[in-house]
C-alpha positions in Angstrom: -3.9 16.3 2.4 -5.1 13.0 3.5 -4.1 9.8 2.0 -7.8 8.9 -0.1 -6.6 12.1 -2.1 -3.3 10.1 -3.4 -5.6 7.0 -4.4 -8.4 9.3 -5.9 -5.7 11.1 -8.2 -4.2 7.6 -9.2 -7.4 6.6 -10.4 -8.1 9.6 -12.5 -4.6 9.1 -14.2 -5.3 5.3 -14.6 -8.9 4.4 -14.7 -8.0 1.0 -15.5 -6.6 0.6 -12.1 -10.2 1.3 -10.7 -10.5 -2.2 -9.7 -8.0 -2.4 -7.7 -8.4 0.6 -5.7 -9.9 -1.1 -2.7 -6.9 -3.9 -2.4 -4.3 -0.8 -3.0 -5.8 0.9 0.1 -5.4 -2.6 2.1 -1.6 -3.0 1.3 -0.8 0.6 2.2 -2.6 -0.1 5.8 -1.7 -3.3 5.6 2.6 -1.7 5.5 2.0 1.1 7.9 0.5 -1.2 10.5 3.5 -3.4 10.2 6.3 0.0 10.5 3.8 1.3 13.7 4.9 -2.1 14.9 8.3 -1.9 14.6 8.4 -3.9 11.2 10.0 -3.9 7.7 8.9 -4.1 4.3 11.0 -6.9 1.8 10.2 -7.1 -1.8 11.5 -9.3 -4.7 10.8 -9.9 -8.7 12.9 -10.6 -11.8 13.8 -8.7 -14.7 11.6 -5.4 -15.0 10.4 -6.6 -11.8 13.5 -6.8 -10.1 14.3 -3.0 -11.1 11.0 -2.2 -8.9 11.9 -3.9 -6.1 14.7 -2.0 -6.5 12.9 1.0 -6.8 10.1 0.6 -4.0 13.3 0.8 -1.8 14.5 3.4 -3.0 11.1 5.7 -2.3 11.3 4.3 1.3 14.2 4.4 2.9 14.8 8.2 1.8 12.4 10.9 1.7 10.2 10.3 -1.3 7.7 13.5 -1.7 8.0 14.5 2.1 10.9 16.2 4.0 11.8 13.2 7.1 14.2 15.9 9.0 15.3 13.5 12.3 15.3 15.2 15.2 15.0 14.9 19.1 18.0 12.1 20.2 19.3 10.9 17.1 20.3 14.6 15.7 21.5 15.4 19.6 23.7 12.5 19.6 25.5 13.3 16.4 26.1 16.8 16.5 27.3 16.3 20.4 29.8 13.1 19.2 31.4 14.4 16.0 30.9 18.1 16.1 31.2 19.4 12.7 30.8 16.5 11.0 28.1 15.6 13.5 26.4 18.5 12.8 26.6 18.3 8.9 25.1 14.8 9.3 22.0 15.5 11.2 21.1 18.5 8.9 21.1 16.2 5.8 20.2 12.5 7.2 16.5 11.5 6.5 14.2 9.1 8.6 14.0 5.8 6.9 11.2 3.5 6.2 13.1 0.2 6.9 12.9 -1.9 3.3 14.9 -4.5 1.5 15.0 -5.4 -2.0 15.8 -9.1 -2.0 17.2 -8.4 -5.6 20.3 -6.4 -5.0 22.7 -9.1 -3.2 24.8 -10.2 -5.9 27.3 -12.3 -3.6 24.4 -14.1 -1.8 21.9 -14.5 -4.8 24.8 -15.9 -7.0 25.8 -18.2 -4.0 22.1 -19.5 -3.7 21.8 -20.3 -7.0 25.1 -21.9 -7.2 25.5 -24.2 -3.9 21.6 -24.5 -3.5 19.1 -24.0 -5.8 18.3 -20.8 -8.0 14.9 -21.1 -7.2 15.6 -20.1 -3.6 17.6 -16.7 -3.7 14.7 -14.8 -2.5 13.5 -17.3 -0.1 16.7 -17.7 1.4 16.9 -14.1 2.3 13.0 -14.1 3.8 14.4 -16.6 6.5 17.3 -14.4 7.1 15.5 -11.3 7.0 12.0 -12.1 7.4 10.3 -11.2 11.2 6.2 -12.2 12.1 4.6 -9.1 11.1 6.8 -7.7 8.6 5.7 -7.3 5.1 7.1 -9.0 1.9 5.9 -7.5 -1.8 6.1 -10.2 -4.8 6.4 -9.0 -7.8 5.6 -10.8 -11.0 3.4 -10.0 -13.9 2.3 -13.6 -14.2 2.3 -14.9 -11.2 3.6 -17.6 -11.7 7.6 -17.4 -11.0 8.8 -19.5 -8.5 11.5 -17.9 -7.2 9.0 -15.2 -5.6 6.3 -18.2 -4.5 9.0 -19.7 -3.0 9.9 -16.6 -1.3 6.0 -16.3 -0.4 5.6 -19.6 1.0 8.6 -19.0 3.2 7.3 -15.3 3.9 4.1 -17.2 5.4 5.4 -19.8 7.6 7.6 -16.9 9.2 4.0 -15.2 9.7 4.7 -12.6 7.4 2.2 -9.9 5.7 2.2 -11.2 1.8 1.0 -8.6 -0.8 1.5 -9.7 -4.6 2.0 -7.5 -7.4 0.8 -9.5 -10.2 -1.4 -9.1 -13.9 -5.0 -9.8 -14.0 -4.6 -13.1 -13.6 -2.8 -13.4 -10.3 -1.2 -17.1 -11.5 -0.1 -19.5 -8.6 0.5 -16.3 -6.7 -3.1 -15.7 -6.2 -3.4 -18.5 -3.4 -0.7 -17.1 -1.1 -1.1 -13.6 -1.1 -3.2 -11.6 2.1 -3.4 -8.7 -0.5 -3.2 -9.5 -4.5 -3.2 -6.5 -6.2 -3.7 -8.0 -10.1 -3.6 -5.1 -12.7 -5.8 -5.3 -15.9 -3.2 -7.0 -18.4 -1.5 -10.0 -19.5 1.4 -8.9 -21.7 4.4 -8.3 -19.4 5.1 -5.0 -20.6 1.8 -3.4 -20.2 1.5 -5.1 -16.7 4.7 -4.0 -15.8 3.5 -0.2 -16.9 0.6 -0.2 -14.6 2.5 -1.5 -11.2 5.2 1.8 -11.4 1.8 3.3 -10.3 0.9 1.1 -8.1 3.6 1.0 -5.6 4.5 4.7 -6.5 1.3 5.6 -4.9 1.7 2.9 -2.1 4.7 4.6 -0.6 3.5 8.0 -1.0 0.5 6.9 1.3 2.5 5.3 3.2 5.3 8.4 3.6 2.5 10.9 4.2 1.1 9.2 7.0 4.2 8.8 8.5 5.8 12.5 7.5 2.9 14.2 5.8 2.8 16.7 9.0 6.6 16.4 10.1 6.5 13.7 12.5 8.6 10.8 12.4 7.8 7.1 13.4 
């Protein structure tokens, strides 16, 4: 099964994703290039948006569709250092696609908002997090919050990969992204409908190239 099959299907589901299809197919290259190179993938919204971040992680650094069985050293070294337990742990343990949703650090975000500026939380993190060739994934249906373009503009000076997740309009967002994938919509919800597809498809492409025929990265 080749990866145009997983794009080809999201299109029959959602024909009004058609016009995308092309920019879809450059973000998925655009985040396998950056894990064949060692990278990570980051990704931040709010509200609805912050649950996908959440989410996107979530597909990634577990097996999604695909069985990611490790192998070779890594399943070696546990069974020979804990035995058992060892053992146990390299017959359930899955390769990862390194990701981080920017969203899920209460402690810090709270911290940010509180001795800084709330506007920051997510561009905070990029600084910390953030490595030239990584990938960061903005969420927002309008484009237009700040605390991602802030997270975006810091994303690019670090000489990040910038991929925006936004409605038709692409708002401020537009000018900063490498890859703008802007759904058909304005109303948050139905905006918000359209991207679970998006990046649902986006990590299975992703996945498959990686595991599709077993291997690991």
């Amino acid at each position: 099964m080749e990866n145009n099959f997983f794009l080809e299907e999201l299109i029959t589901r959602y024909p009004q994703l058609a016009p995308v299809k092309n920019e879809i197919r450059k973000a998925a290259d655009c985040i396998i290039a950056s894990y064949e190179q060692g990278g990570k993938l980051l990704a931040c919204g709010n509200g609805g948006s912050c649950s996908d971040s959440d989410h996107i992680v979530g597909e990634l650094m577990k097996g999604f569709e695909n069985k990611r069985r490790i192998g070779g050293d890594l399943k070696k070294q546990l069974t020979e250092s804990a035995g058992e337990r060892g053992a146990y742990l390299a017959e359930k343990l899955q390769h990862a696609l390194p990701a981080i949703s920017l969203t899920a650090h209460t402690a810090l975000i709270t911290a940010v908002a509180n001795d800084t500026d709330a506007d920051l939380i997510f561009a905070q993190q990029v600084v910390g997090y953030g490595n030239p060739g990584d990938v960061i994934i903005g969420i927002s249906s309008s484009g237009n919050s700040q605390n991602v373009i802030d997270a975006l503009i810091t994303a690019k000076a670090k000489g990040m990969s910038v991929i925006g997740l936004t409605g038709e309009t692409g708002g401020k967002m537009k000018g900063l992204c490498d890859i703008l994938i802007n759904v058909q919509g304005r109303r948050t919800a139905f905006v918000q409908e359209l991207h679970l597809p998006v990046y649902h498809v986006l990590c299975l492409m992703v996945e498959h190239h990686f595991f599709g025929d077993s291997k690991g990265l």
